[in-house]
N, C-alpha and C positions, 0 to 999 in steps of 0.2 A: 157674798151671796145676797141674793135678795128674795124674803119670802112674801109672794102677793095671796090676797084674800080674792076667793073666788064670791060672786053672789051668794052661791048657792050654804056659805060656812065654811067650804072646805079651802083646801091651800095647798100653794104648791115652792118648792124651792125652785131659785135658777142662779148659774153663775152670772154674777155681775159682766162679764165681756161678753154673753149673749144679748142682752139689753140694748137696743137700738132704740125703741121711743118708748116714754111712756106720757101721756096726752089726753088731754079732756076732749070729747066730741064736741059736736053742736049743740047736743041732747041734754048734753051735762055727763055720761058717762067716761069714766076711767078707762082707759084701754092702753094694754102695754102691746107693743109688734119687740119679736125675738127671733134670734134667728134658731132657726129648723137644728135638731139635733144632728144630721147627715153636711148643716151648710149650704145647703140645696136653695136658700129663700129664706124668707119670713112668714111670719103667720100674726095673728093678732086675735086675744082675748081679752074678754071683760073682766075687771078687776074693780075690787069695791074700796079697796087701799093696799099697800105696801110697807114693809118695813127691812132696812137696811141693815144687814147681820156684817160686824166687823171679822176679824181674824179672830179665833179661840172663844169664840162669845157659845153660848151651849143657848138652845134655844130647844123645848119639849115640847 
């Protein structure tokens, strides 16, 4: 799993095989693309950091 930091504080989990980029802009911003929960495409939001959750790791 990987859980990203949204700007705003809050946060979100995703499974690691939806994960296609994650990429500094021009601007200097974080930006992960994922793919769509349907499969349908990608999408892309801003992220302020990341952290990498292994298997059995409890994270609150």
């Amino acid at each position: 799993m990987i859980k990203y930091c949204y700007p705003d504080g809050d946060w979100c989990y995703r499974a690691l095989h939806t994960t296609h980029a994650v990429l500094h802009t021009a601007k200097g911003k974080l930006i992960a693309r994922m793919e769509k929960g349907d499969g349908s495409g990608l999408y892309e939001f801003e992220s302020t950091g990341f952290e990498l959750i292994g298997p059995g790791q409890i994270h609150t």
